[in-house]
N, C-alpha and C positions, 0 to 999 in steps of 0.2 A: 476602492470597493464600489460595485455598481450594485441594484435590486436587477434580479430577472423577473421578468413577468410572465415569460409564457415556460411551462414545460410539457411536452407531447399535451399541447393541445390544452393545459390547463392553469389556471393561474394559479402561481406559487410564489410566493413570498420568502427571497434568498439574498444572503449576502456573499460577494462571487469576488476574492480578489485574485488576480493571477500576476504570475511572474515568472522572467525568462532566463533563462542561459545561452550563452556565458556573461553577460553584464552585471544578475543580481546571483545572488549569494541563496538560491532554492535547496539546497541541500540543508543549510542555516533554518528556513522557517518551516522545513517538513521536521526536522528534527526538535525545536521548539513546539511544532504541535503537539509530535510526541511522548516528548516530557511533560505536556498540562495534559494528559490524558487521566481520567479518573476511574473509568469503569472500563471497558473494552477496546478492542483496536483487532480490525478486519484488517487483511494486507489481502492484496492479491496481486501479482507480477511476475515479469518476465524475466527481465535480468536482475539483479539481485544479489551484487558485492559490493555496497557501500557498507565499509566499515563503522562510520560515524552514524549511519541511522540503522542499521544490526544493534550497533551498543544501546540507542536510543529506546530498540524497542525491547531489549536483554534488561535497560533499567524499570522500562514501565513495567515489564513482569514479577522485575523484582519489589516493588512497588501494590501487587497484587492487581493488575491490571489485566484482565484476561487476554493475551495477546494469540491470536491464531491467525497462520496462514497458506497460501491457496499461491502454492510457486509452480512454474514451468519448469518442463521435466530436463530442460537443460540444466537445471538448481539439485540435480540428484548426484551429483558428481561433489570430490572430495574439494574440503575447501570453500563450499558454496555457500549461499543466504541459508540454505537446508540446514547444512550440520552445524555452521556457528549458532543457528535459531533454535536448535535442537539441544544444543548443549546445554542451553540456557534454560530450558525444560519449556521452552515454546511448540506448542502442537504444531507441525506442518505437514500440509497434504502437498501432493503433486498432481499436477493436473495432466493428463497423458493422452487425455482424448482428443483433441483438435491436433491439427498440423503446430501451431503457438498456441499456449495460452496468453495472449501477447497483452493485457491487463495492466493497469499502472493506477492502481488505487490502493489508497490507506481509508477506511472510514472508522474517525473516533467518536467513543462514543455515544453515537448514533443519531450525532449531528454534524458533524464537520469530514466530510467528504474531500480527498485532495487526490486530484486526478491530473490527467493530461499526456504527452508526447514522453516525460522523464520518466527514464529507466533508474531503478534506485542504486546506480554504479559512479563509480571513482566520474568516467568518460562525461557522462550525463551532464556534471557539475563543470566540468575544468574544458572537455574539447568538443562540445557537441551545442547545436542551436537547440535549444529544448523549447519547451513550457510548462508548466503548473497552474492548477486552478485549485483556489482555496473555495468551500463553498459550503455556507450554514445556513444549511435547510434540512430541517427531518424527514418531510417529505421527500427530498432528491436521495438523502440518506438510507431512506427504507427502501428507495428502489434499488439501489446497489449491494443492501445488504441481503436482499431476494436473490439479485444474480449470486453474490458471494456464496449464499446457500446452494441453491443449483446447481454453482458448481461442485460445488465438497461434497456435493451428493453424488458424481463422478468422478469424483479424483480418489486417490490410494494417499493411504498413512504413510508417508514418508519413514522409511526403516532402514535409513543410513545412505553414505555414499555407496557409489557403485563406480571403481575407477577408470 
């Protein structure tokens, strides 16, 4: 873990650890964050077929954790992070207005922010160079949960596969 000191120009006070793929084990500590979640949990993303954090975030709802989220319209097809997160009676939007919604954030919480290059898929963890960044700041947290909002304020209720 390192402090950052500067964000857009302003000083903030955060703790930033990150980790890469294939060497560490990032699918392990996203899914770890999201079993110590207590109150809420933003997703927003692109790809979106990791089985083992779908489960993670299927537990924290079950757990009464409010979990929503904000998938690219590639995730509208059967099979996807959509209908496994749906089944589970988790709210998802799809995002349809940009070319990608190409996004790779979890914020719980509304302090612990986990961002970076990983797509939350099988590929991500096992055959791809990735990164992750862990980072507990409320400050960086409210700014990402502003974009989160903005965008759900153009995205559509997700209401099923479409094959």
């Amino acid at each position: 873990m390192f402090a950052c000191q500067v964000y857009a120009g302003q000083s903030v006070g955060a703790k930033v650890a990150v980790r890469f793929t294939p060497a560490e084990q990032c699918e392990a500590k996203i899914i770890d964050a999201i079993d110590r979640a207590r109150s809420s949990i933003r997703v927003q993303a692109y790809g979106f077929t990791s089985l083992p954090i779908i489960h993670a975030l299927q537990r924290a709802a079950g757990r009464r954790v409010e979990v929503l989220a904000i998938l690219d319209k590639t995730n509208k097809r059967k099979y996807s992070g959509a209908t496994l997160l749906e089944a589970a009676g988790v709210p998802v939007w799809i995002d349809f207005e940009p070319a990608i919604a190409h996004n790779k954030i979890i914020v719980i919480d509304g302090h612990l922010t986990i961002g970076g290059s990983y797509n939350y898929t099988t590929a991500a963890q096992k055959r791809n160079a990735e990164n992750v960044t862990f980072t507990e700041s409320r400050e960086l947290a409210r700014e990402y949960l502003a974009n989160w909002d903005s965008r759900l304020r153009v995205s559509r209720t997700f209401e099923g596969a479409i094959n």
